[in-house]
N, CA, C and O atoms as a Maestro MAE file, in Angstrom:
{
 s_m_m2io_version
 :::
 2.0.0
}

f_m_ct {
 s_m_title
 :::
 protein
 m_atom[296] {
  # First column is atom index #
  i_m_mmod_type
  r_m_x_coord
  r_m_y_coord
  r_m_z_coord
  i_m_residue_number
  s_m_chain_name
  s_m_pdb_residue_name
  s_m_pdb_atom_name
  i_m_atomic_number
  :::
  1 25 119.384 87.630 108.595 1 A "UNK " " N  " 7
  2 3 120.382 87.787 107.587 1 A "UNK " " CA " 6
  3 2 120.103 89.021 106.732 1 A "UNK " " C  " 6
  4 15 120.365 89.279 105.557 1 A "UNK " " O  " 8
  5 25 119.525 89.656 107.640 2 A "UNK " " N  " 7
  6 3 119.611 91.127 106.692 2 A "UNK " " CA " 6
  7 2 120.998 91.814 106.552 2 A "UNK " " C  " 6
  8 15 122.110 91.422 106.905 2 A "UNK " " O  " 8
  9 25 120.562 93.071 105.871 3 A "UNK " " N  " 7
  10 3 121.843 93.540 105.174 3 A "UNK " " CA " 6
  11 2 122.718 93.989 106.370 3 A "UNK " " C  " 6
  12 15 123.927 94.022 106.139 3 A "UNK " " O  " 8
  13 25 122.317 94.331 107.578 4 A "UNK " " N  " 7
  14 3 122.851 94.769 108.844 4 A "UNK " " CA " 6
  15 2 123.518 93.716 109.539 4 A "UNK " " C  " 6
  16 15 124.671 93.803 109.961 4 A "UNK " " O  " 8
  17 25 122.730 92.656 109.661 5 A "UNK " " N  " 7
  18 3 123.075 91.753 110.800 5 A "UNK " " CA " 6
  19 2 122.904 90.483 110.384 5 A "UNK " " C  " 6
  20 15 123.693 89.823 111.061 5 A "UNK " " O  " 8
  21 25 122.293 89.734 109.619 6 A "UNK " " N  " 7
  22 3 122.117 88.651 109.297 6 A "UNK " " CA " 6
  23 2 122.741 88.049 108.278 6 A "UNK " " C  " 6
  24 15 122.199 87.025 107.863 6 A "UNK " " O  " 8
  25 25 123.820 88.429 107.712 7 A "UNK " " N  " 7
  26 3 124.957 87.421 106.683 7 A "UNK " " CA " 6
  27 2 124.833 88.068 105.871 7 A "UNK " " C  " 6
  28 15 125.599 87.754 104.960 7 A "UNK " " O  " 8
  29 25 123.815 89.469 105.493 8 A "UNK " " N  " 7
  30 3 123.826 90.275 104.408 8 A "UNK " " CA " 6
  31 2 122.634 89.010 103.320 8 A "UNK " " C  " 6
  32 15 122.895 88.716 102.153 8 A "UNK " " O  " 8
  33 25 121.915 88.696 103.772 9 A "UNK " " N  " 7
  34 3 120.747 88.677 103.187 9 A "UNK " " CA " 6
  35 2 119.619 88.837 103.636 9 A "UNK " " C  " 6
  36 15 119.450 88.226 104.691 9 A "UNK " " O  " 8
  37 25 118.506 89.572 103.179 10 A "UNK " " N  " 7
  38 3 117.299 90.631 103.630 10 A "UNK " " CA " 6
  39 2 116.305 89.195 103.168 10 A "UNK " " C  " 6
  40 15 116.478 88.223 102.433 10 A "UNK " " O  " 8
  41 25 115.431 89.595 103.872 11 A "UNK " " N  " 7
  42 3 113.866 88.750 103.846 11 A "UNK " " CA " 6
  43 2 113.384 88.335 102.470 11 A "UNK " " C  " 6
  44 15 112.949 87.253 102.076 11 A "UNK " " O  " 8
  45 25 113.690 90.148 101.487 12 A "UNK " " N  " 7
  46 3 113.341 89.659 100.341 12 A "UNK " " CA " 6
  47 2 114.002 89.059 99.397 12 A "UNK " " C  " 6
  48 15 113.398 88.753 98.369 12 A "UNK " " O  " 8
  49 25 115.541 88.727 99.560 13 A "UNK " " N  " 7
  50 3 116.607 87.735 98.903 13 A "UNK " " CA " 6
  51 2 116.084 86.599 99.172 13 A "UNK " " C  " 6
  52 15 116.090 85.747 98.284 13 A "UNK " " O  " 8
  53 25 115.534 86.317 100.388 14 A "UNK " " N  " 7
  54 3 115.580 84.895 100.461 14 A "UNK " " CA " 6
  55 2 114.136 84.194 100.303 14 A "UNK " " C  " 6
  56 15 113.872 82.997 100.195 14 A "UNK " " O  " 8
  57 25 113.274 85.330 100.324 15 A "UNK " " N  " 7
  58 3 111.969 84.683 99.385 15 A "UNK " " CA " 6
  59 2 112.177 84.286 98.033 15 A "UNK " " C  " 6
  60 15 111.504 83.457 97.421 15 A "UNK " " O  " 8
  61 25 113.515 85.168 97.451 16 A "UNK " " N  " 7
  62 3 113.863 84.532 96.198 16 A "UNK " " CA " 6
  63 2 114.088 83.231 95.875 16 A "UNK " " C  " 6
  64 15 113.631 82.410 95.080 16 A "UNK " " O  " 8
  65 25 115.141 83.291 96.938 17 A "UNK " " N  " 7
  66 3 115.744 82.009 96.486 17 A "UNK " " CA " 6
  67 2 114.725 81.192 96.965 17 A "UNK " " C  " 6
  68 15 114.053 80.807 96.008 17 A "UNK " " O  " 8
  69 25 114.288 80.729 98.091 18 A "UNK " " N  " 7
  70 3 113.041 79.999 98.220 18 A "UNK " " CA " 6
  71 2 112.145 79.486 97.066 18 A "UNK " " C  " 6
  72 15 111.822 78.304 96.950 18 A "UNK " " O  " 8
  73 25 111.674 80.736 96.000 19 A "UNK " " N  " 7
  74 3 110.783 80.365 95.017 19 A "UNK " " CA " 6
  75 2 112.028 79.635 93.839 19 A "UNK " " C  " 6
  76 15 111.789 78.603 93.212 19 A "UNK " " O  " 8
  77 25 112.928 80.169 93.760 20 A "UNK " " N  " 7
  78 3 114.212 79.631 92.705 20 A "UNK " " CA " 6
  79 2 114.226 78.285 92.706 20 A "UNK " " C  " 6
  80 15 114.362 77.626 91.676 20 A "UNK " " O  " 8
  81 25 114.062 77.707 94.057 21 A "UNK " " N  " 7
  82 3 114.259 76.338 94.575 21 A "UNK " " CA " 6
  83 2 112.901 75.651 94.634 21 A "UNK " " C  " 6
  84 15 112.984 74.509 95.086 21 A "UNK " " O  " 8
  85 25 111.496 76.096 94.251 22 A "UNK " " N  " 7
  86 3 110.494 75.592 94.367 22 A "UNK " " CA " 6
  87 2 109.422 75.587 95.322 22 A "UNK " " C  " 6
  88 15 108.337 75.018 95.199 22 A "UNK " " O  " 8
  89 25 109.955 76.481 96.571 23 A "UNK " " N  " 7
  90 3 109.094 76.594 97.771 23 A "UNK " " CA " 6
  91 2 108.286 77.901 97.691 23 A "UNK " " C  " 6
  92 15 108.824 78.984 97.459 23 A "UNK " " O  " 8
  93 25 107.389 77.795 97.828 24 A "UNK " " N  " 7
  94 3 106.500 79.372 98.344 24 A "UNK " " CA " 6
  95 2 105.882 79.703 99.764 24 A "UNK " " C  " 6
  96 15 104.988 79.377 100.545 24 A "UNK " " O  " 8
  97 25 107.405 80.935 99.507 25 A "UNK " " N  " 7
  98 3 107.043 81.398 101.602 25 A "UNK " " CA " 6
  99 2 106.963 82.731 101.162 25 A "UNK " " C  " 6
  100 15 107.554 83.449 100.354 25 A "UNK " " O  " 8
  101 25 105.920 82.832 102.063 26 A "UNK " " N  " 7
  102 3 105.623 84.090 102.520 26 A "UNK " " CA " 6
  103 2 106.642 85.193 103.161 26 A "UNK " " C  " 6
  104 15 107.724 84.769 103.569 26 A "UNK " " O  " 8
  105 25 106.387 86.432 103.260 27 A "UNK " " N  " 7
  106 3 107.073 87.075 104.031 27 A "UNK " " CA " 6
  107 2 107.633 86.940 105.175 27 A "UNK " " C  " 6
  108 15 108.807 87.173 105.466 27 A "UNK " " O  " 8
  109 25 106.525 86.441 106.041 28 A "UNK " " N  " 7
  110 3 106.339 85.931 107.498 28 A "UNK " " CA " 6
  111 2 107.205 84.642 107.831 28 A "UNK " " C  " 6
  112 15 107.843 84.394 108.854 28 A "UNK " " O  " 8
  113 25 107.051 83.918 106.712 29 A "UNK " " N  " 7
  114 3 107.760 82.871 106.576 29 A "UNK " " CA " 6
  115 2 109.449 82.414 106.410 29 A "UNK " " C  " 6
  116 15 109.992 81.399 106.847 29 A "UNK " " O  " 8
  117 25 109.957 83.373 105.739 30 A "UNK " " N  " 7
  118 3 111.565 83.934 105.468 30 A "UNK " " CA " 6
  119 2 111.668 84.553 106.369 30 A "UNK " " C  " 6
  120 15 112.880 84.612 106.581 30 A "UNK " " O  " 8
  121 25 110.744 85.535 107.687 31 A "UNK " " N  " 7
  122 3 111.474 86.162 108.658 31 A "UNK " " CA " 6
  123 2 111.865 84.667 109.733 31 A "UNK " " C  " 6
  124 15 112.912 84.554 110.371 31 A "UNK " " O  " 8
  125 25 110.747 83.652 109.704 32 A "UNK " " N  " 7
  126 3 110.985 82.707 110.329 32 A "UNK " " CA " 6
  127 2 112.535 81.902 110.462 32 A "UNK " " C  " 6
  128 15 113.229 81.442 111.369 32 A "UNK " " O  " 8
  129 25 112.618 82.074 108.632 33 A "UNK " " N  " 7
  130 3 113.789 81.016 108.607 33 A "UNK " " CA " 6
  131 2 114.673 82.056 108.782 33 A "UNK " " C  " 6
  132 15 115.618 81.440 109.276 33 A "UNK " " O  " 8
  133 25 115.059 83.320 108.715 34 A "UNK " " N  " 7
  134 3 116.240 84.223 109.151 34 A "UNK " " CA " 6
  135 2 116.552 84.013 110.113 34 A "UNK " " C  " 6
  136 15 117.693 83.673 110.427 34 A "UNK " " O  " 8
  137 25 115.017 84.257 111.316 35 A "UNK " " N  " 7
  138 3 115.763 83.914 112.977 35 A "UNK " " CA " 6
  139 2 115.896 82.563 112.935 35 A "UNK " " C  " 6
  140 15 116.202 82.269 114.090 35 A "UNK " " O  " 8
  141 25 115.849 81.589 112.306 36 A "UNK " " N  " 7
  142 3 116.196 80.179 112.818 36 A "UNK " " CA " 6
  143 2 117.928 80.036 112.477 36 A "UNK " " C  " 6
  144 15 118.751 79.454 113.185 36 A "UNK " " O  " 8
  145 25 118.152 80.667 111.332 37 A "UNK " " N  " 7
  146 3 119.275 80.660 110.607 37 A "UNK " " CA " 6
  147 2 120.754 81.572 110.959 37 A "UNK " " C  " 6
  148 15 121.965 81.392 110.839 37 A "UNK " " O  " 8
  149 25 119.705 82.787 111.531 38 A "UNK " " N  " 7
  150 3 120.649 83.699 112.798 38 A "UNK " " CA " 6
  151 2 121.463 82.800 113.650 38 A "UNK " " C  " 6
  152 15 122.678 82.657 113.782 38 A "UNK " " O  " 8
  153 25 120.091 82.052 114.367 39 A "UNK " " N  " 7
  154 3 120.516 81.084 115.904 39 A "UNK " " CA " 6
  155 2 121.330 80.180 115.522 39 A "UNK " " C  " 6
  156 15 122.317 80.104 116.254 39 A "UNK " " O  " 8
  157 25 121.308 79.349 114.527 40 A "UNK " " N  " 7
  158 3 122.346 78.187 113.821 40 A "UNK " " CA " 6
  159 2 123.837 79.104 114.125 40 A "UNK " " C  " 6
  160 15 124.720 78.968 114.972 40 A "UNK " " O  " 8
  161 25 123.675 79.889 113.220 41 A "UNK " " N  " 7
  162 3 124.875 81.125 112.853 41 A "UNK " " CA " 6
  163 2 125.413 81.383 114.157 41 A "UNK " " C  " 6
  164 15 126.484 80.801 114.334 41 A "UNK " " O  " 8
  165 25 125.145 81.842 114.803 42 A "UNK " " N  " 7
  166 3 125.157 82.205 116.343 42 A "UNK " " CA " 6
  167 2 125.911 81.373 117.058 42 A "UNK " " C  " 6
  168 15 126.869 81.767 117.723 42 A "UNK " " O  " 8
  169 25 125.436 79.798 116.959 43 A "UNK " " N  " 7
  170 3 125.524 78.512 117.867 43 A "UNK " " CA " 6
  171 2 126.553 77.832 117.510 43 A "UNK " " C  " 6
  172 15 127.071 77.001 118.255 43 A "UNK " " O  " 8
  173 25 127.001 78.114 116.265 44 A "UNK " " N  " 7
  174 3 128.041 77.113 115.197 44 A "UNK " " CA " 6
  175 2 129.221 78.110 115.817 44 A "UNK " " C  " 6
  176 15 130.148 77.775 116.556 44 A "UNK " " O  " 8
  177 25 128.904 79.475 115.284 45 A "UNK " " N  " 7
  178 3 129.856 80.472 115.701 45 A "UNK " " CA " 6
  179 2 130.573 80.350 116.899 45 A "UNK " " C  " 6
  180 15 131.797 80.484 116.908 45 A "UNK " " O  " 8
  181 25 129.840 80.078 118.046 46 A "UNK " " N  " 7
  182 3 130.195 79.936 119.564 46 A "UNK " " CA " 6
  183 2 131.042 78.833 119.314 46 A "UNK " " C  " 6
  184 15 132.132 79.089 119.826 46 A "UNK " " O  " 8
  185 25 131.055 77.580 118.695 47 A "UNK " " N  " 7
  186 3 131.850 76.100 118.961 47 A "UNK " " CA " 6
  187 2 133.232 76.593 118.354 47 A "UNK " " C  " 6
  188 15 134.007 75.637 118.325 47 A "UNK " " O  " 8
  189 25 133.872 77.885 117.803 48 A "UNK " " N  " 7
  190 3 134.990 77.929 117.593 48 A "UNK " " CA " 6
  191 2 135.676 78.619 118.733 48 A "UNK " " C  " 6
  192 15 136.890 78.485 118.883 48 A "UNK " " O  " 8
  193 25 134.861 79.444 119.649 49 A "UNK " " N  " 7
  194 3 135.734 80.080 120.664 49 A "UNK " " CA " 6
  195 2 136.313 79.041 121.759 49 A "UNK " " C  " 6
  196 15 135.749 77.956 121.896 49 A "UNK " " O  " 8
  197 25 137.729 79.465 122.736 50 A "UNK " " N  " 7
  198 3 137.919 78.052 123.380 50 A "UNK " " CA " 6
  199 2 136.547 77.890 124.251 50 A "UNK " " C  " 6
  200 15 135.702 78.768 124.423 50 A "UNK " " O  " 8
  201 25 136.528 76.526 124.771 51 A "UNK " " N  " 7
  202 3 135.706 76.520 126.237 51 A "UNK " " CA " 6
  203 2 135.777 74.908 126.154 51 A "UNK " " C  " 6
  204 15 135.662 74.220 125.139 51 A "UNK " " O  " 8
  205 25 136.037 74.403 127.727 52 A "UNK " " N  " 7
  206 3 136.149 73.561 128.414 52 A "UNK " " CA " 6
  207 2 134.895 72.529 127.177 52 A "UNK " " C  " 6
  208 15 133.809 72.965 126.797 52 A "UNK " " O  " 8
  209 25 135.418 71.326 126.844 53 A "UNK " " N  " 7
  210 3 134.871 69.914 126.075 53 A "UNK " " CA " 6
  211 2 133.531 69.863 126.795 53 A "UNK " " C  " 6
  212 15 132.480 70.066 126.187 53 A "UNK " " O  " 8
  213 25 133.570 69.643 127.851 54 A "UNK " " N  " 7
  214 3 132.210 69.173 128.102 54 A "UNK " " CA " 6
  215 2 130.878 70.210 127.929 54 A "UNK " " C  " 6
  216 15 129.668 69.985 127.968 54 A "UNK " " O  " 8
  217 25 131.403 71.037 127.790 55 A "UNK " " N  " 7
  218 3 130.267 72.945 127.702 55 A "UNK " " CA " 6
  219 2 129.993 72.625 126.250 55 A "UNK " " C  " 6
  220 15 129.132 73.474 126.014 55 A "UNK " " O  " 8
  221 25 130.210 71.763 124.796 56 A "UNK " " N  " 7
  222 3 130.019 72.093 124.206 56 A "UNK " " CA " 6
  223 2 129.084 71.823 123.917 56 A "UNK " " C  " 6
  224 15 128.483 72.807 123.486 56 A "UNK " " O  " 8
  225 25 128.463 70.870 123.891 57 A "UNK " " N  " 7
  226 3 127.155 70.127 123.242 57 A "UNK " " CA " 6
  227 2 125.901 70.891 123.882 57 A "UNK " " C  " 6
  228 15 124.991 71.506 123.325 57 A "UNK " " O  " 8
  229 25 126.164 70.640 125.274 58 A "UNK " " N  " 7
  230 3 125.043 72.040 126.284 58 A "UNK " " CA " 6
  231 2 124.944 73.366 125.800 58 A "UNK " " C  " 6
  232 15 123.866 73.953 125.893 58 A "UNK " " O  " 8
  233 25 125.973 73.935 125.276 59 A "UNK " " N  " 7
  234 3 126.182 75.315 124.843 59 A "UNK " " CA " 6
  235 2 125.134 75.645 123.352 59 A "UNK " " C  " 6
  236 15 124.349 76.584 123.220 59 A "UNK " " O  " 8
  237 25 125.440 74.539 122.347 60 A "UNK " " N  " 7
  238 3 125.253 74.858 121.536 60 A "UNK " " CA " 6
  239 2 123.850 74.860 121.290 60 A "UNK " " C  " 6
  240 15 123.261 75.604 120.506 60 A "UNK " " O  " 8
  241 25 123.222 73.739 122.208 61 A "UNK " " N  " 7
  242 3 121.775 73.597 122.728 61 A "UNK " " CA " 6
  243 2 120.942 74.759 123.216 61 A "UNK " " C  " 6
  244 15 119.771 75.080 123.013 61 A "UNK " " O  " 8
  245 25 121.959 75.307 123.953 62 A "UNK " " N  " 7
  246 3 121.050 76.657 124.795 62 A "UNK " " CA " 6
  247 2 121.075 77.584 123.549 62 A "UNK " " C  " 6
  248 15 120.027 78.195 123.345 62 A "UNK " " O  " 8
  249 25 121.829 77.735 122.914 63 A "UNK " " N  " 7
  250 3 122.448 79.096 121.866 63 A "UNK " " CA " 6
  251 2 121.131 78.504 120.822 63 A "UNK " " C  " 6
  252 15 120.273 79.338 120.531 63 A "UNK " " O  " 8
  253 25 121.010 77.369 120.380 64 A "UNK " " N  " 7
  254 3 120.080 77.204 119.638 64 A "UNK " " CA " 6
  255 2 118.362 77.828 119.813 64 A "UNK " " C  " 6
  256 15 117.470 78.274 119.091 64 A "UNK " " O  " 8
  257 25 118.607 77.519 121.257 65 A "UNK " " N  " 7
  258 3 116.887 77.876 122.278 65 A "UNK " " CA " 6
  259 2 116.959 79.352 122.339 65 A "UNK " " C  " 6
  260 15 115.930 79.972 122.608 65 A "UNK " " O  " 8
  261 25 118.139 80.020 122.104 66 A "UNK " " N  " 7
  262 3 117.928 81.607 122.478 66 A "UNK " " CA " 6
  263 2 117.547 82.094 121.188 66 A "UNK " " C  " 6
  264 15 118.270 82.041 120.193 66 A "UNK " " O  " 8
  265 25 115.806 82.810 121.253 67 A "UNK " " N  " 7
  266 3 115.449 83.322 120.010 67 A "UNK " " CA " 6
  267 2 115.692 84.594 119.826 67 A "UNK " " C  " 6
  268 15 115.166 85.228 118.911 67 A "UNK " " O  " 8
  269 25 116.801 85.284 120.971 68 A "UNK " " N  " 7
  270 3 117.896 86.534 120.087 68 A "UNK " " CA " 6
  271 2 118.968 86.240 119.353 68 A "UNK " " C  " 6
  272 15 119.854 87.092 119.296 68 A "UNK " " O  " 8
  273 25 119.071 85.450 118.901 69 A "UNK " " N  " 7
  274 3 120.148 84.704 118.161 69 A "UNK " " CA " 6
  275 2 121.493 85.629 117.729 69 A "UNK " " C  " 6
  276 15 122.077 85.632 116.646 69 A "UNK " " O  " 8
  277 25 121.758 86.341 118.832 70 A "UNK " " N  " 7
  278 3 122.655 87.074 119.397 70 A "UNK " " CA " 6
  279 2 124.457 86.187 119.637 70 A "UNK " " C  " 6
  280 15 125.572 86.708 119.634 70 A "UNK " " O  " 8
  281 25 124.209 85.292 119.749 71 A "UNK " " N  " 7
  282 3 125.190 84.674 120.280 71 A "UNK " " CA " 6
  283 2 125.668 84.705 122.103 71 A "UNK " " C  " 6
  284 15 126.790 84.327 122.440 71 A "UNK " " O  " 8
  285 25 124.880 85.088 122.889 72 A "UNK " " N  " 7
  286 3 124.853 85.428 123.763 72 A "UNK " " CA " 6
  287 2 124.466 84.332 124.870 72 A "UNK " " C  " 6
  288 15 123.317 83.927 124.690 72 A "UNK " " O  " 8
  289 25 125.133 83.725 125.997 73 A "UNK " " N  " 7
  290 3 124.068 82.969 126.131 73 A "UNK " " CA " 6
  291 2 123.035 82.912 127.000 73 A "UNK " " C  " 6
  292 15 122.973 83.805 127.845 73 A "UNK " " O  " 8
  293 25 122.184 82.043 126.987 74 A "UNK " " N  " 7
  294 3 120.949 82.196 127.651 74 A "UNK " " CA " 6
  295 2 120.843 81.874 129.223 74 A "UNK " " C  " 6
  296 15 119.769 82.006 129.810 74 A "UNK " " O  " 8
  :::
 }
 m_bond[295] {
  # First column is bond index #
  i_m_from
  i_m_to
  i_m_order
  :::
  1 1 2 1
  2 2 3 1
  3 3 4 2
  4 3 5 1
  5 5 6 1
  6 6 7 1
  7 7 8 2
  8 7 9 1
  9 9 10 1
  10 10 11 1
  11 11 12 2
  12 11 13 1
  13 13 14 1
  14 14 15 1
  15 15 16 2
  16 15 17 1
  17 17 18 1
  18 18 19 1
  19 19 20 2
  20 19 21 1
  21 21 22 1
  22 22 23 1
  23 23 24 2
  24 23 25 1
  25 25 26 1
  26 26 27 1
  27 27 28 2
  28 27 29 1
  29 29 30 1
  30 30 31 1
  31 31 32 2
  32 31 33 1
  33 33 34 1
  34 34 35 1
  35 35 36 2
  36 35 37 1
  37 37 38 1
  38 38 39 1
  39 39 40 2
  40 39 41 1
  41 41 42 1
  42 42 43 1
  43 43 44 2
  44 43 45 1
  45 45 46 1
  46 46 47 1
  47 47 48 2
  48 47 49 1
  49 49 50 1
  50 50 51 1
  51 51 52 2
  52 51 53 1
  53 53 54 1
  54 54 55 1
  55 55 56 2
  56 55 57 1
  57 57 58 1
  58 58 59 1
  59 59 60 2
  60 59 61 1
  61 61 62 1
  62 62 63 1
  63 63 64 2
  64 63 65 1
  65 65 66 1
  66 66 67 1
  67 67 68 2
  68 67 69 1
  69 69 70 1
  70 70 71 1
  71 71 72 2
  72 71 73 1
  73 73 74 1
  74 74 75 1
  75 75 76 2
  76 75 77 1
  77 77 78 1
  78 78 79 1
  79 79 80 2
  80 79 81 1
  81 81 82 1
  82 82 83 1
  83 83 84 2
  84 83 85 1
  85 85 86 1
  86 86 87 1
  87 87 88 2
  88 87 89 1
  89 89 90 1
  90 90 91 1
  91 91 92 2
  92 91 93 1
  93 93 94 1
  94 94 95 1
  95 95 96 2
  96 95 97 1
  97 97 98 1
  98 98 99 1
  99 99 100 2
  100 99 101 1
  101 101 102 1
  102 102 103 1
  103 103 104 2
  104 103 105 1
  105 105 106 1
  106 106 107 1
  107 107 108 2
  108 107 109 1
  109 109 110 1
  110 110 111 1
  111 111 112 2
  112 111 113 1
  113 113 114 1
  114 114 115 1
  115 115 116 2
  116 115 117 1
  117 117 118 1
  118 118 119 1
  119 119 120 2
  120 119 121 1
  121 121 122 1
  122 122 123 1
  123 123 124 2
  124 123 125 1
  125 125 126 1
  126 126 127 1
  127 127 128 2
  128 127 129 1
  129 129 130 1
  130 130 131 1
  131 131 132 2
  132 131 133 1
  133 133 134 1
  134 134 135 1
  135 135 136 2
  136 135 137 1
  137 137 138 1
  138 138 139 1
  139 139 140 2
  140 139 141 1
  141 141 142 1
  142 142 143 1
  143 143 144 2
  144 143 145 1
  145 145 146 1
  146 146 147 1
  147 147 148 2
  148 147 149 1
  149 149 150 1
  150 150 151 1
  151 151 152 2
  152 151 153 1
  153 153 154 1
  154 154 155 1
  155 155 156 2
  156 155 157 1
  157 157 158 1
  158 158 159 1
  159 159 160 2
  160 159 161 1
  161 161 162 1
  162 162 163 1
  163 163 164 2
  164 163 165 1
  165 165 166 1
  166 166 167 1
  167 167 168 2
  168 167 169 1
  169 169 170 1
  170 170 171 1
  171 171 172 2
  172 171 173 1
  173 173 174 1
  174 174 175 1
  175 175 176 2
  176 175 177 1
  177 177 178 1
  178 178 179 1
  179 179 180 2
  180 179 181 1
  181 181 182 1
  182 182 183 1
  183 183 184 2
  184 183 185 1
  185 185 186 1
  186 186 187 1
  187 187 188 2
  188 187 189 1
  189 189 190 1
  190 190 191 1
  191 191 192 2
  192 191 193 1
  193 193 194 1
  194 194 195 1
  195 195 196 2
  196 195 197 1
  197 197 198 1
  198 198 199 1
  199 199 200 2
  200 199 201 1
  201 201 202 1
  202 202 203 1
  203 203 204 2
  204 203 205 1
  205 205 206 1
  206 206 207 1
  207 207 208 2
  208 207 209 1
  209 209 210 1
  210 210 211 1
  211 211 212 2
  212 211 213 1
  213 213 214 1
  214 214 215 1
  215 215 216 2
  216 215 217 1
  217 217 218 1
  218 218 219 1
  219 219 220 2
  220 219 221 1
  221 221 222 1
  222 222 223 1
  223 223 224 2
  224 223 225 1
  225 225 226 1
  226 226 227 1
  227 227 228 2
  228 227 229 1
  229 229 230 1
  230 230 231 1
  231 231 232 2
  232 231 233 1
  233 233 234 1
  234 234 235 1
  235 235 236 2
  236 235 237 1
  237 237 238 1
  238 238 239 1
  239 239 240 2
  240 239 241 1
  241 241 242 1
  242 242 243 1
  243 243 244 2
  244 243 245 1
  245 245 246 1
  246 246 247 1
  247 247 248 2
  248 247 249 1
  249 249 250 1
  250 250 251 1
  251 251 252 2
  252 251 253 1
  253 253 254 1
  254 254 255 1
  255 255 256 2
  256 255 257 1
  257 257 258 1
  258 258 259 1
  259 259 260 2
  260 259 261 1
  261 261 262 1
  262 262 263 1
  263 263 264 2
  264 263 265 1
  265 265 266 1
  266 266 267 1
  267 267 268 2
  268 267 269 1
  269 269 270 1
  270 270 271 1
  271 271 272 2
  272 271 273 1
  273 273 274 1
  274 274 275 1
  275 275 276 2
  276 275 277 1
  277 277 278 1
  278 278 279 1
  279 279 280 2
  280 279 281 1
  281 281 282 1
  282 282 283 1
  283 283 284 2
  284 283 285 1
  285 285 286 1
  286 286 287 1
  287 287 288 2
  288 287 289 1
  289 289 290 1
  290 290 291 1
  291 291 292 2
  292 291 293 1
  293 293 294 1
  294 294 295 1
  295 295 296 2
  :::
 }
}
């Protein structure tokens, strides 16, 4: 969720909010939750394009497992 590609929030926004809310993460730690939060982003994103009912639940599974969180699938 950096300013490029990730929802327009950078590593160090979201160490903010992290501490705002009571948690203390590290650097390393907010890059963690970006790519986890990318892949969500990514996976949720995919369930609005059409595709056949039964692809969805599988889809969103694989999109979750892909740690380019590209939207692409795996």
């Amino acid at each position: 969720m950096s300013a490029g590609g990730r929802g327009g929030i950078d590593k160090q926004a979201l160490v903010e909010i992290l501490a705002a809310n009571g948690v203390n993460a590290t650097p390393d730690d907010a890059e963690a939750a970006l790519r986890a939060l990318t892949r969500i982003h990514a996976a949720t994103a995919s369930l609005l394009e059409p595709q056949a009912f039964d692809d969805t639940a599988e889809r969103f599974g694989r999109l979750l497992e892909n740690d380019g969180g590209t939207g692409a699938e795996a």
